[in-house]
Structure formats: C-alpha cells, structure tokens
C-alpha positions as CSV (number, residue, x, y, z in Angstrom):
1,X,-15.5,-29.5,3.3
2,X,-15.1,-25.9,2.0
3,X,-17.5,-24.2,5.0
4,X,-13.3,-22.6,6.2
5,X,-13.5,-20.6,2.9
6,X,-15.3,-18.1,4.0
7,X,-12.6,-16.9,6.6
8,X,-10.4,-15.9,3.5
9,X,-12.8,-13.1,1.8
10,X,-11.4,-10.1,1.0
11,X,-10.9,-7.5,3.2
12,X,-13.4,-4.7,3.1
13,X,-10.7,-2.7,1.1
14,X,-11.9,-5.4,-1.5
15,X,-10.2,-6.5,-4.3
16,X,-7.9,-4.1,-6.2
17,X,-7.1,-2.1,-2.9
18,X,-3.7,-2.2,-1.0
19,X,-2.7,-0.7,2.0
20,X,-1.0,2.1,0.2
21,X,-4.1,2.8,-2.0
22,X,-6.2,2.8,1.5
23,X,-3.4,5.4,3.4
24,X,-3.8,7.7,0.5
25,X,-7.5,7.8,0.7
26,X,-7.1,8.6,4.1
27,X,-4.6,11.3,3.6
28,X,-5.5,15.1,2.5
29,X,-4.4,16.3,-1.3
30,X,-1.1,18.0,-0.1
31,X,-0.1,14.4,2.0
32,X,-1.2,12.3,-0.5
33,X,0.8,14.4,-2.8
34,X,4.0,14.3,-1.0
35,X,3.0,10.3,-0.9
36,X,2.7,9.7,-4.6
37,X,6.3,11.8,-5.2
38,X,8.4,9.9,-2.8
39,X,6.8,6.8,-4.6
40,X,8.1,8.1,-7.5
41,X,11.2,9.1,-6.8
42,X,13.1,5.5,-6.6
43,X,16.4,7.6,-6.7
44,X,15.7,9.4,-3.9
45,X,13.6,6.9,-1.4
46,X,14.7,3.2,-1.3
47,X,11.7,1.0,0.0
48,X,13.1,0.5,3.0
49,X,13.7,4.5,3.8
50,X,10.3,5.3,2.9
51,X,8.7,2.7,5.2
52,X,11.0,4.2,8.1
53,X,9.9,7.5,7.1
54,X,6.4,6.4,7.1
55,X,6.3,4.8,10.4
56,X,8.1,7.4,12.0
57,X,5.4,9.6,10.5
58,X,3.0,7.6,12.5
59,X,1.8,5.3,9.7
60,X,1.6,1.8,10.2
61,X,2.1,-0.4,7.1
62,X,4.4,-3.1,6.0
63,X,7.8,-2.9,4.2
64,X,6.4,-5.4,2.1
65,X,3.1,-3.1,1.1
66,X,5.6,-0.3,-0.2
67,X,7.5,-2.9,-1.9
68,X,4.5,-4.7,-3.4
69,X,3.0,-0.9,-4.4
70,X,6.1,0.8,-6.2
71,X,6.7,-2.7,-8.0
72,X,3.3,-2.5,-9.0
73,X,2.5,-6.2,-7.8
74,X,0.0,-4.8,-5.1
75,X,-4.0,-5.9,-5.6
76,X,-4.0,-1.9,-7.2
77,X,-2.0,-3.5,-10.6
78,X,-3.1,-7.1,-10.1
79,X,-6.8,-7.3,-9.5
80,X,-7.2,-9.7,-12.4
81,X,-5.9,-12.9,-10.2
C-alpha cells in the first residue's frame, strides 16, 4: 500500500537544507558574504528584488526559497517537522 513512499525521500540536500543554504555552499566567502547581507538587509532587498537579482546573476532558485529562507520557515529553521 505504502511501496509510493519511497518516491518522497528527501533530497540529497537532506533534511535541514534549503536551496539557499545549498547556493551558499556553492558560493566562495566574498559571494556568500554579499549573499547573507542582502538577506539581511529587508530594507534594502524586497524578496522579490533579490530573486530578480539572483537570476539575473545566473542563479536559479525559486521566489518562494528566498521567501521561505529570510522568513526563516525553510527546512534550515524547521528541521524538527
């Protein structure tokens, strides 16, 4: 009854890992720096300016994987479910 289960295992990110956590691994210090600060800066970056920046950059995510990251709702903050 179950044997469709297996199709939904997590990703090999695993559990507590988002796209945004994986980008940053993939990133060098001074990127990944830049990253984390326009994160931060909620004044400065809406969501939806950051993703255009990102994808113009090249990166390929979701609007919805920034979103979920800054608003701390990504598997990163809510490995516990």
């Amino acid at each position: 009854m179950l044997e469709s289960l297996e199709k939904y295992r997590n990703s090999p990110g695993g559990k507590g890992s988002c796209r945004i956590k994986s980008l940053r691994a993939e990133l060098g210090e001074e990127d990944a720096r830049i990253l984390d600060n326009a994160l931060a800066d909620t004044e400065g970056f809406t969501t939806n300016a950051l993703h255009r920046g990102l994808r113009d950059a090249g990166i390929v995510l979701s609007y919805h994987a920034v979103y979920r990251h800054r608003n701390k709702i990504c598997a990163c903050e809510s490995n516990d479910a």
